[in-house]
DSSP file (Angstrom, degrees, kcal/mol; ACC not computed):
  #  RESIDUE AA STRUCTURE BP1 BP2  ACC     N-H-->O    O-->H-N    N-H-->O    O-->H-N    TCO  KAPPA ALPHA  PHI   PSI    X-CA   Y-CA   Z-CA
    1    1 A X              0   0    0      0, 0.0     2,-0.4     0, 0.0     0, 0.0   0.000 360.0 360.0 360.0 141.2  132.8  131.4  159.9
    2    2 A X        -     0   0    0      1,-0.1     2,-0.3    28,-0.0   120,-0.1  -0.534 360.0-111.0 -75.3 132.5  129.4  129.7  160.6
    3    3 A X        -     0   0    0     -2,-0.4    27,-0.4     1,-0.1    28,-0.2  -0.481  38.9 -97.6 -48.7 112.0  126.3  131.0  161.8
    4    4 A X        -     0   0    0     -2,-0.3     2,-0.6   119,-0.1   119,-0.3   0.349  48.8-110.0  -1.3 129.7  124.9  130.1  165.4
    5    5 A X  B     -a  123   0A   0    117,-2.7   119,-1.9    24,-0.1     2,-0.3  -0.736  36.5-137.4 -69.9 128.7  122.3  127.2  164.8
    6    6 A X  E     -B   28   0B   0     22,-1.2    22,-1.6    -2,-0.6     2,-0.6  -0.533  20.6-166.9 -90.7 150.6  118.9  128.7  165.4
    7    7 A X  E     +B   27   0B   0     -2,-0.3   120,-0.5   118,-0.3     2,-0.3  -0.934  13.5 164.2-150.8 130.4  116.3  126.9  167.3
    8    8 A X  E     -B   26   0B   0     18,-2.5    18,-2.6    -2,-0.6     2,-0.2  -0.993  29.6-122.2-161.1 149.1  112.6  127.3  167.9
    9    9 A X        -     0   0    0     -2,-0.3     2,-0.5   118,-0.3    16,-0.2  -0.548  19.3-152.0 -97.5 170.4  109.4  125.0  169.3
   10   10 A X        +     0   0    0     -2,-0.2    14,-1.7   119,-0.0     2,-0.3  -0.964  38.4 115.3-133.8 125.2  106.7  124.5  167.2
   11   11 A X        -     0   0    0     -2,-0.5    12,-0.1    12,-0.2     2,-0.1  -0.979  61.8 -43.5-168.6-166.7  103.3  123.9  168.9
   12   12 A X        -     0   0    0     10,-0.5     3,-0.1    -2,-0.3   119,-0.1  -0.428  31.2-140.5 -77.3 161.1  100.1  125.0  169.5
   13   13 A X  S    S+     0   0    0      1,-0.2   119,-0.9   118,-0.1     2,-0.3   0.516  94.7  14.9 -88.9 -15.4   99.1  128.8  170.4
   14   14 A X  E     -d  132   0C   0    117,-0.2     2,-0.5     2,-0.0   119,-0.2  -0.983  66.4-163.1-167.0 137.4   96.5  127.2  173.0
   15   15 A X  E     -d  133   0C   0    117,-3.5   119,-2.5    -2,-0.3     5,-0.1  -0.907  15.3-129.9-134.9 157.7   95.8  124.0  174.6
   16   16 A X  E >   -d  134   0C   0     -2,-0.5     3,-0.9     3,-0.3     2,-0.5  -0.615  42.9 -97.8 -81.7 158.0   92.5  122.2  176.6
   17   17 A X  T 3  S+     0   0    0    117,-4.9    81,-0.1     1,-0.2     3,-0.1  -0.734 103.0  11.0 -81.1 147.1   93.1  120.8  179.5
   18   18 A X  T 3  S+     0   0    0     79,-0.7     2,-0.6    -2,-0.5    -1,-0.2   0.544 100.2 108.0  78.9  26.3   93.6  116.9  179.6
   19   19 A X    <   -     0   0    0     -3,-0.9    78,-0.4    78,-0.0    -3,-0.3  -0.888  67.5-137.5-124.6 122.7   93.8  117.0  175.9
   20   20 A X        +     0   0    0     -2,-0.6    76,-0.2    76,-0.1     2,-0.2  -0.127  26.3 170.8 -67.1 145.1   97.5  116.2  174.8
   21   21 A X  E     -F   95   0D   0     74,-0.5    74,-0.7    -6,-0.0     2,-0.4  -0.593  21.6-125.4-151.3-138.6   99.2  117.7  172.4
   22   22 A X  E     -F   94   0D   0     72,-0.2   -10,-0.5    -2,-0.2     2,-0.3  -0.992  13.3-163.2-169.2 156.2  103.1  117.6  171.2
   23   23 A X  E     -F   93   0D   0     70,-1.9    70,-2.1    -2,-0.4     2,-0.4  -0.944   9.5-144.9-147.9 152.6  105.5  120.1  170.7
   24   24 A X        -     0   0    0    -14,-1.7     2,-0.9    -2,-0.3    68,-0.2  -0.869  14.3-134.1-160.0 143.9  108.8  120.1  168.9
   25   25 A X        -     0   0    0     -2,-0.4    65,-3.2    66,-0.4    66,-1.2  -0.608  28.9-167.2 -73.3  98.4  112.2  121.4  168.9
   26   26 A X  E     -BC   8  89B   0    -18,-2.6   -18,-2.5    -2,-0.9     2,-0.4  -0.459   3.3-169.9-135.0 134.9  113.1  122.6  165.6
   27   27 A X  E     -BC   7  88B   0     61,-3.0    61,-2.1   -20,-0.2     2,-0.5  -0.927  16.0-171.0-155.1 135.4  116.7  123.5  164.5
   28   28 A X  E     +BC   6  87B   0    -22,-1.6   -22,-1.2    -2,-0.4     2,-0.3  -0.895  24.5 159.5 -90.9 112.1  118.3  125.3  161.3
   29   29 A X        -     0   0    0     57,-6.7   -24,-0.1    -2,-0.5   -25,-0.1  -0.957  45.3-143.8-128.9 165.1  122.3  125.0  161.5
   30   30 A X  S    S+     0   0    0    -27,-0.4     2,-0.4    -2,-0.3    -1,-0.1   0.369  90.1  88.4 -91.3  -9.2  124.7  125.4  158.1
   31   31 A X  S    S-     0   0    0    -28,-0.2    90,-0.0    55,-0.2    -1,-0.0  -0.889  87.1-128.5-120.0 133.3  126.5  122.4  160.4
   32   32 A X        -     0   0    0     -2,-0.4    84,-0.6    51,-0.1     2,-0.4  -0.379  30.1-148.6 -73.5 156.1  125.8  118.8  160.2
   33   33 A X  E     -H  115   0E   0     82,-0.2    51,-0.3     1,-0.1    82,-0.3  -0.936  19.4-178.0-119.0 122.3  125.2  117.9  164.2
   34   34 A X  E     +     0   0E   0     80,-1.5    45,-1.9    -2,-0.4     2,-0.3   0.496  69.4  19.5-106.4  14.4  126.2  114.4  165.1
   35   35 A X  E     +HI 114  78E   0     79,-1.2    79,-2.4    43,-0.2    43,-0.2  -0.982  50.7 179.7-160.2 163.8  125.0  114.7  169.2
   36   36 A X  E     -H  113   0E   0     41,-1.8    77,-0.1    -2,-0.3    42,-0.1  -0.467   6.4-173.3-173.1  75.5  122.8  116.8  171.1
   37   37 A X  E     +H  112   0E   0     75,-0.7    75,-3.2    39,-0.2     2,-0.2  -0.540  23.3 169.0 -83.2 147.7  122.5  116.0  174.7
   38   38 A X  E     -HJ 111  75E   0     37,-2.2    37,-1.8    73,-0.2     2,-0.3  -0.848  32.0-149.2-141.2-175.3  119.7  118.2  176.4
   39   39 A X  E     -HJ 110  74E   0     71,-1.5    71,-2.3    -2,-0.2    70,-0.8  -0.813  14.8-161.7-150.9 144.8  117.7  118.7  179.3
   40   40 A X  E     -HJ 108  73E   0     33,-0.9    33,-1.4    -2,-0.3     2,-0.5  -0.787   3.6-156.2-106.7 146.8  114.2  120.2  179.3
   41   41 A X  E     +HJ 107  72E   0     66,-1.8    66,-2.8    -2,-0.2    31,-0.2  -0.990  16.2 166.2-120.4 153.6  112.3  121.7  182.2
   42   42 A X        -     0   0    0     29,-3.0     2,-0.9    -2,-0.5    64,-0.1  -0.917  50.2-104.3-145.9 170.1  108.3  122.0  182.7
   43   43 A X    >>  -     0   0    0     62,-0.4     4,-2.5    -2,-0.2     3,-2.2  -0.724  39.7-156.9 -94.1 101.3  106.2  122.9  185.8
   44   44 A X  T 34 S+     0   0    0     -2,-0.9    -1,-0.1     1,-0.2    28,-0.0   0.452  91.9  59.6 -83.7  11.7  104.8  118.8  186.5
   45   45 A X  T 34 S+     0   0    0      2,-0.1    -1,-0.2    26,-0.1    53,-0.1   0.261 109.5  39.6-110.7  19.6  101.9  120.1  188.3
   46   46 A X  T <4 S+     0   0    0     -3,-2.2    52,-1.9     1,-0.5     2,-0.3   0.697 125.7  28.3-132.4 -26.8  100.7  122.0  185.1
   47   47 A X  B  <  -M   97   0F   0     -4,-2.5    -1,-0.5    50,-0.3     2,-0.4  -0.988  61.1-144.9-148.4 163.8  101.7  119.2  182.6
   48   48 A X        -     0   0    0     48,-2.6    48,-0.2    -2,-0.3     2,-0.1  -0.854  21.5-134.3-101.9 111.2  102.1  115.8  182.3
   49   49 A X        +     0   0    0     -2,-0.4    46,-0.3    46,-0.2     3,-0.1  -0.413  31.4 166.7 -68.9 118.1  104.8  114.5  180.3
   50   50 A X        -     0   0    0     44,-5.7     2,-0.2     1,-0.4    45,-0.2   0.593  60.0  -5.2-125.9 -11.1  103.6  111.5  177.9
   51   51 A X  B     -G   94   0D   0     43,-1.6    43,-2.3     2,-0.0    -1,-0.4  -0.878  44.0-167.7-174.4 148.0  105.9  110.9  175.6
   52   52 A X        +     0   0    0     -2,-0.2     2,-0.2    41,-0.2    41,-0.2  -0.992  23.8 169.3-143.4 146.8  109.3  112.2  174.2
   53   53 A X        -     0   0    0     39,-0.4    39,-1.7    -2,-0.4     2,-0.1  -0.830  36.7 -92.3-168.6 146.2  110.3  110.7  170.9
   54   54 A X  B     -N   91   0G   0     -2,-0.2    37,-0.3    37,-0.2     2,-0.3  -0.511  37.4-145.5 -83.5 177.5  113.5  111.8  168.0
   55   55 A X    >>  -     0   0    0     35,-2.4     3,-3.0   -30,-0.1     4,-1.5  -0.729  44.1 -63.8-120.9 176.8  112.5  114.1  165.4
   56   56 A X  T 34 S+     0   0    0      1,-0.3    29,-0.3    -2,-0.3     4,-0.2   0.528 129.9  58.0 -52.9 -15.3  113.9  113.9  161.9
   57   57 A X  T 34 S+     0   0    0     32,-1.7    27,-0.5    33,-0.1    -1,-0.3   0.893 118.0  31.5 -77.6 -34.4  117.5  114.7  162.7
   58   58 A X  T X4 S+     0   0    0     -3,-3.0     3,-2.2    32,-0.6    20,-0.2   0.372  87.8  97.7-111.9  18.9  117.8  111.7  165.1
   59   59 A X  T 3< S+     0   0    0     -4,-1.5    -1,-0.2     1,-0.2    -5,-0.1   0.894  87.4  47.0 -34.6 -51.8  115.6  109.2  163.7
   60   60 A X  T 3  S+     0   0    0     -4,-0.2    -1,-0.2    -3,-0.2    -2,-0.1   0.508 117.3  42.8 -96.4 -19.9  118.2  107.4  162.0
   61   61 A X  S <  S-     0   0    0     -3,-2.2    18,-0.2     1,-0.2     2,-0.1  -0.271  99.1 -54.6-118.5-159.4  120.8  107.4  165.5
   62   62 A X        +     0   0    0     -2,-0.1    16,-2.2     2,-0.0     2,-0.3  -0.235  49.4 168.8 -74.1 149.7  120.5  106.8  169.3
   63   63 A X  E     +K   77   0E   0     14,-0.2     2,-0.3    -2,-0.1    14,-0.2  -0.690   2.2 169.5-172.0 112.0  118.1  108.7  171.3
   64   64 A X  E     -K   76   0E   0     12,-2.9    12,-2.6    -2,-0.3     2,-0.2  -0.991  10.8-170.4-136.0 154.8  117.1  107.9  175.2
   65   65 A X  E     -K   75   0E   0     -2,-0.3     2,-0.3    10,-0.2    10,-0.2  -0.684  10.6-162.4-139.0 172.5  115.2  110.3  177.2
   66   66 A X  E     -K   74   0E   0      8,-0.6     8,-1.5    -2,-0.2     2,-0.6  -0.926   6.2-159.0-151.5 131.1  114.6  110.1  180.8
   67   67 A X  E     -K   73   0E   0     -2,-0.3     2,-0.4     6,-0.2     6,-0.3  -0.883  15.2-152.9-109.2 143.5  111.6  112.3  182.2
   68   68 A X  E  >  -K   72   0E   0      4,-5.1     4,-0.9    -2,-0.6     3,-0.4  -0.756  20.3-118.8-100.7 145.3  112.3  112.7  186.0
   69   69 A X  T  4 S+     0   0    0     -2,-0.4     2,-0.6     1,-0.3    -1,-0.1   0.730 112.9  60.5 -57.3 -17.1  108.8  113.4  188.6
   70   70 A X  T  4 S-     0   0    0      2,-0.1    -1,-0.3   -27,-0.1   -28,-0.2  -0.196 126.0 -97.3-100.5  48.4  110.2  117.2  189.9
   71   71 A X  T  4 S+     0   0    0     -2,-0.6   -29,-3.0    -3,-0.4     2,-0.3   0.816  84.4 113.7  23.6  72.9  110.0  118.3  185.8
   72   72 A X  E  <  -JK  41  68E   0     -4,-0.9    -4,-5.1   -31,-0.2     2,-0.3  -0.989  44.5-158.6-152.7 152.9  112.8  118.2  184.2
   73   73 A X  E     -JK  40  67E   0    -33,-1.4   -33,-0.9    -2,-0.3     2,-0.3  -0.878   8.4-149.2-140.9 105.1  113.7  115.5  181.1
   74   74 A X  E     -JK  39  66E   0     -8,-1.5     2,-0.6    -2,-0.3    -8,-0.6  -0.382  13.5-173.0 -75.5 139.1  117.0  114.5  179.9
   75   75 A X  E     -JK  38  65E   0    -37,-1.8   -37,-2.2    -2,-0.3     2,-0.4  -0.852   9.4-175.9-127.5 141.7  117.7  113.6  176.4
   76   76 A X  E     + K   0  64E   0    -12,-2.6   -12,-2.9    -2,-0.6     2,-0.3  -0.815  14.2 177.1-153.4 129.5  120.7  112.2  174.9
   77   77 A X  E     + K   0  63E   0     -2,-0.4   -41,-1.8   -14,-0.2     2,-0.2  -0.915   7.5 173.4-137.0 157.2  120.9  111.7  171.0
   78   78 A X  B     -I   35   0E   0    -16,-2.2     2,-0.6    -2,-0.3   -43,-0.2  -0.960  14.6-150.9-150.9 156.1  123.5  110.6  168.7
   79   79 A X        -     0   0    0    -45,-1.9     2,-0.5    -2,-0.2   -18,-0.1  -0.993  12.5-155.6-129.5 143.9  123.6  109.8  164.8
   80   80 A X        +     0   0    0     -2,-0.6     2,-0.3   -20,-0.1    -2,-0.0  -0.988  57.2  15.1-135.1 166.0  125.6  107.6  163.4
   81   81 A X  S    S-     0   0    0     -2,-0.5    -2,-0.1     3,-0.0     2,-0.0  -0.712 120.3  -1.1  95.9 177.5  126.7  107.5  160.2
   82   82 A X  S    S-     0   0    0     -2,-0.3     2,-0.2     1,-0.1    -2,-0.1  -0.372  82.7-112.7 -29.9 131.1  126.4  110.5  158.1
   83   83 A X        -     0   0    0      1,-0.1   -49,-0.1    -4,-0.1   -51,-0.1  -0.653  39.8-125.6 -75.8 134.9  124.6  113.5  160.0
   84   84 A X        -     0   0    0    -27,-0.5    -1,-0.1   -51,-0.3   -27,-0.1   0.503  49.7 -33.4 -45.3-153.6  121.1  114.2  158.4
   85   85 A X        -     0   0    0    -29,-0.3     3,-0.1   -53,-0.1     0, 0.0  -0.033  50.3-133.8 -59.7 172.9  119.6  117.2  157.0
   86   86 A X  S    S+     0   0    0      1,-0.2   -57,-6.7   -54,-0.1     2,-0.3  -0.169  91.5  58.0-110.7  17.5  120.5  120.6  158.6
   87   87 A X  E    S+C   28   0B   0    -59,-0.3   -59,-0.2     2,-0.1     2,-0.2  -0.733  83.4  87.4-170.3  85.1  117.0  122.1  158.9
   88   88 A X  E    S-C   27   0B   0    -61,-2.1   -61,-3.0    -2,-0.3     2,-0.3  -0.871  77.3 -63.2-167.2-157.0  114.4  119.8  161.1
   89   89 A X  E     -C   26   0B   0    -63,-0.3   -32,-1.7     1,-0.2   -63,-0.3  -0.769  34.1-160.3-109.6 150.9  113.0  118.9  164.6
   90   90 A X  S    S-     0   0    0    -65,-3.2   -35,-2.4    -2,-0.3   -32,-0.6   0.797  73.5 -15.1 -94.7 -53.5  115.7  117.4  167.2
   91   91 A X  B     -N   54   0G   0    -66,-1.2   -66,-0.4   -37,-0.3     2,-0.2  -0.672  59.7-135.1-150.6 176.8  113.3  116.0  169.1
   92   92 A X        -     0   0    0    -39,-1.7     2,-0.7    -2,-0.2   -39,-0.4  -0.685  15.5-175.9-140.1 106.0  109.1  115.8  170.2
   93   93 A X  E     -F   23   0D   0    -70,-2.1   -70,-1.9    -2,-0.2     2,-0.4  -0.716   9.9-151.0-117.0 144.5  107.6  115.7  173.5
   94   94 A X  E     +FG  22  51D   0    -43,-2.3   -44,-5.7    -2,-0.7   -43,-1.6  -0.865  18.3 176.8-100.9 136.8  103.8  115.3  174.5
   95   95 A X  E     -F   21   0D   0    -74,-0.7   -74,-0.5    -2,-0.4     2,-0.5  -0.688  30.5-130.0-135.7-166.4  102.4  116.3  176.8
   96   96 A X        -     0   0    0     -2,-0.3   -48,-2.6   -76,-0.2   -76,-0.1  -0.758  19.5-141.8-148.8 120.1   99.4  116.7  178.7
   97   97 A X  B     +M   47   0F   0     -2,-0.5   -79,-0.7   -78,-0.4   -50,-0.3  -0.406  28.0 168.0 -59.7 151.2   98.2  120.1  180.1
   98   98 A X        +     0   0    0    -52,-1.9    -1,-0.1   -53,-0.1   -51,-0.1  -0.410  62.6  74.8-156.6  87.1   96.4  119.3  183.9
   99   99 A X  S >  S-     0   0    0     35,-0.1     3,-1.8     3,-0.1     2,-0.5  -0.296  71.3-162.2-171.3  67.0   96.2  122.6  184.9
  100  100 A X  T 3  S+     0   0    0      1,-0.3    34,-0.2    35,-0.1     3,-0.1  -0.472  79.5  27.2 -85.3 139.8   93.2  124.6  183.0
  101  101 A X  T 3  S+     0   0    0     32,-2.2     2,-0.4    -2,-0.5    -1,-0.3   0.660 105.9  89.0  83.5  30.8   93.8  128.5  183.4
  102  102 A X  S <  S-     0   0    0     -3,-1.8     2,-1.0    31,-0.3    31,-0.7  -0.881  78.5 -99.0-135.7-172.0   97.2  128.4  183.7
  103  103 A X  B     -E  132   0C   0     -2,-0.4    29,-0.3    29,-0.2     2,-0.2  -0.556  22.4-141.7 -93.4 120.5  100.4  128.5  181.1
  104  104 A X        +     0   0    0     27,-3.3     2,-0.3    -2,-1.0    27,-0.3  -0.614  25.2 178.9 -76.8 138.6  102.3  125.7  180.0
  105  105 A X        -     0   0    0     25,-0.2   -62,-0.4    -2,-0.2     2,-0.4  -0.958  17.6-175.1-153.6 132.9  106.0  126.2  179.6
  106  106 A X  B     -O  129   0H   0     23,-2.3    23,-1.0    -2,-0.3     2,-0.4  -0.967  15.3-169.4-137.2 131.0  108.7  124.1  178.6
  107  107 A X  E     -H   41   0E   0    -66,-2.8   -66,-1.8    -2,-0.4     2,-1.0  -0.844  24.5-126.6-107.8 144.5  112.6  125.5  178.8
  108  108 A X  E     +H   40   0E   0     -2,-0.4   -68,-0.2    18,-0.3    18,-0.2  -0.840  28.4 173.7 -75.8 105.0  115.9  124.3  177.6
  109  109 A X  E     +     0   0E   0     -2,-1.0     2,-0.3   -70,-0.8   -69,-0.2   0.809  68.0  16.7 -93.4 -28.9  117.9  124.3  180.4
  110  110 A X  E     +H   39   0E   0    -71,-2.3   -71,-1.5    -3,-0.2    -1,-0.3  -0.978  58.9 170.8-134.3 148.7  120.8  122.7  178.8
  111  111 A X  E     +H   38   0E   0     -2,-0.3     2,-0.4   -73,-0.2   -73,-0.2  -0.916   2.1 176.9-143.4 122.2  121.9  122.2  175.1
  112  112 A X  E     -H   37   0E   0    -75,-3.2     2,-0.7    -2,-0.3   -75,-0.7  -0.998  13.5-163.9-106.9 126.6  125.3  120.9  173.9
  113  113 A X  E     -HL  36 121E   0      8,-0.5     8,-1.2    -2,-0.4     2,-0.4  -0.889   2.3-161.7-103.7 145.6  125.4  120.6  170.2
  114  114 A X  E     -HL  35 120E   0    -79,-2.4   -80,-1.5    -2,-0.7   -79,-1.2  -0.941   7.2-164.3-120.8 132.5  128.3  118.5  168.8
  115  115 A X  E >   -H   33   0E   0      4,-3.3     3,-1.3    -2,-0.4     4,-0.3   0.005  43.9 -44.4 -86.2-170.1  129.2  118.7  165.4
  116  116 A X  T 3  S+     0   0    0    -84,-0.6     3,-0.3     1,-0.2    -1,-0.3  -0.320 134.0  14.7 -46.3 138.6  131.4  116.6  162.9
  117  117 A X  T 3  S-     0   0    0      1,-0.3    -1,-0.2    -3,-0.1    -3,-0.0   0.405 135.2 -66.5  95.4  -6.8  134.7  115.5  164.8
  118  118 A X  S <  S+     0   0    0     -3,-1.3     2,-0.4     1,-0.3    -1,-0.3   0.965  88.3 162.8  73.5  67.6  133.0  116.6  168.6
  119  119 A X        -     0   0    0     -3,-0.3    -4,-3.3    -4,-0.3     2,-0.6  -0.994  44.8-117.1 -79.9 116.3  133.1  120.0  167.6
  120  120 A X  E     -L  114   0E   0     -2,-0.4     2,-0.4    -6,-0.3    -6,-0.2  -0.398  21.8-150.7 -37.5  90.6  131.1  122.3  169.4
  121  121 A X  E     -L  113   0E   0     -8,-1.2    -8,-0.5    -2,-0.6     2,-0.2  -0.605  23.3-124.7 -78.1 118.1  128.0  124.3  167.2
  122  122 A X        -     0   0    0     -2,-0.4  -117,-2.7  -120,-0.1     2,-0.2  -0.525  35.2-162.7 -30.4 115.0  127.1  128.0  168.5
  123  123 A X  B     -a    5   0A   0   -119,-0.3     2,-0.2    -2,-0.2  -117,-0.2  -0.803  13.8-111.6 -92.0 141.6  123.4  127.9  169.3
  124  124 A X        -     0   0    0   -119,-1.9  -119,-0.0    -2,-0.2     0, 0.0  -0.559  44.5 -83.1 -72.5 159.1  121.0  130.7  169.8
  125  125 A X        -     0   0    0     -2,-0.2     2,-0.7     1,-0.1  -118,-0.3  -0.142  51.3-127.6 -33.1 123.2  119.4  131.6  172.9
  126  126 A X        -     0   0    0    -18,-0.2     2,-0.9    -3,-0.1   -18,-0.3  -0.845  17.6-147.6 -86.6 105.7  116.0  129.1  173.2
  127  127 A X        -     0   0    0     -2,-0.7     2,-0.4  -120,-0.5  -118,-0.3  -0.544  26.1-104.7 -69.7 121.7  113.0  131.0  173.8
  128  128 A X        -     0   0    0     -2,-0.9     2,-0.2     1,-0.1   -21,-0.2  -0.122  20.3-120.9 -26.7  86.1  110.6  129.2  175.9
  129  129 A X  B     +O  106   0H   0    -23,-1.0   -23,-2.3    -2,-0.4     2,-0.3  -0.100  42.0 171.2 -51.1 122.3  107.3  127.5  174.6
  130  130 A X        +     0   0    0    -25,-0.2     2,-0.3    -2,-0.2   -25,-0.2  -0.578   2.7 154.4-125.1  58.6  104.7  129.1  176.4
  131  131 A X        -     0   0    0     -2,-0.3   -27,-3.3   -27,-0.3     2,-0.2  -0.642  38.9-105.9-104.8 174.6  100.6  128.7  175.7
  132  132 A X  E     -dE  14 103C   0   -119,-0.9  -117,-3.5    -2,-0.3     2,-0.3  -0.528  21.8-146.7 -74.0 147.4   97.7  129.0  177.4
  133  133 A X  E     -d   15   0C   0    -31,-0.7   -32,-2.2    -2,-0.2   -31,-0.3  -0.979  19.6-177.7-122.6 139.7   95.4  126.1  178.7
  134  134 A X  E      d   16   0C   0   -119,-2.5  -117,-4.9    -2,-0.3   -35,-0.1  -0.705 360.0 360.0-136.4 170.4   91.6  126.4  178.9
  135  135 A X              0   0    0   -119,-0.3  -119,-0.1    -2,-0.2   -35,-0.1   0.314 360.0 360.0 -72.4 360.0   89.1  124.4  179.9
């Protein structure tokens, strides 16, 4: 049997405010993924969403995002073809902190991953990307 795909953001440990920065959703699976619809949430009075962009699994395929004003951003990505690597970023969002002395956080509120054939891949638990923002 396969192991759960593991998933973790990559960003900075601290961010200024009004200076952007990007963050990105990183996933190990032993199973090639050919779809990965998501939705993200963040607090839109603490950042400002500026861009959201595929990362190295879905360069290659489809990938539209929609970021909606109450904070939340829908993603829907597809490869076609061959499925990439197994061990990269799904995706990359920028942002922009405009909030200084409070925390930036961005959640995965939904993940489906789809494997070869619309099989479902077991995911771990997404921990939240969480820093501080300073002045």
């Amino acid at each position: 049997p396969s192991k759960p795909a593991l998933l973790r953001w990559n960003g900075a440990k601290q961010l200024r405010s009004g200076t952007s920065f990007t963050v990105a959703l990183h996933l190990s699976s032993d199973q090639p993924l050919r779809a990965a619809p998501m939705q993200l949430r963040f607090a839109p009075d603490i950042l400002e969403a500026v861009n959201v962009r595929p990362g190295k699994f879905f360069d290659q395929g489809n990938f539209a995002y929609r970021v909606n004003a109450e904070g939340s951003i829908f993603v829907g990505a597809t490869v076609a073809g061959s499925p990439p690597g197994r061990d990269a970023e799904i995706l990359i969002v920028t942002f922009k902190p405009i909030k200084a002395g409070a925390t930036a956080e961005l959640n995965v509120a939904s993940l489906s991953l789809q494997g070869v054939a619309g099989r479902m891949v077991a995911h771990d638990q997404v921990t939240a990307f969480r820093a501080p923002i300073t002045q």
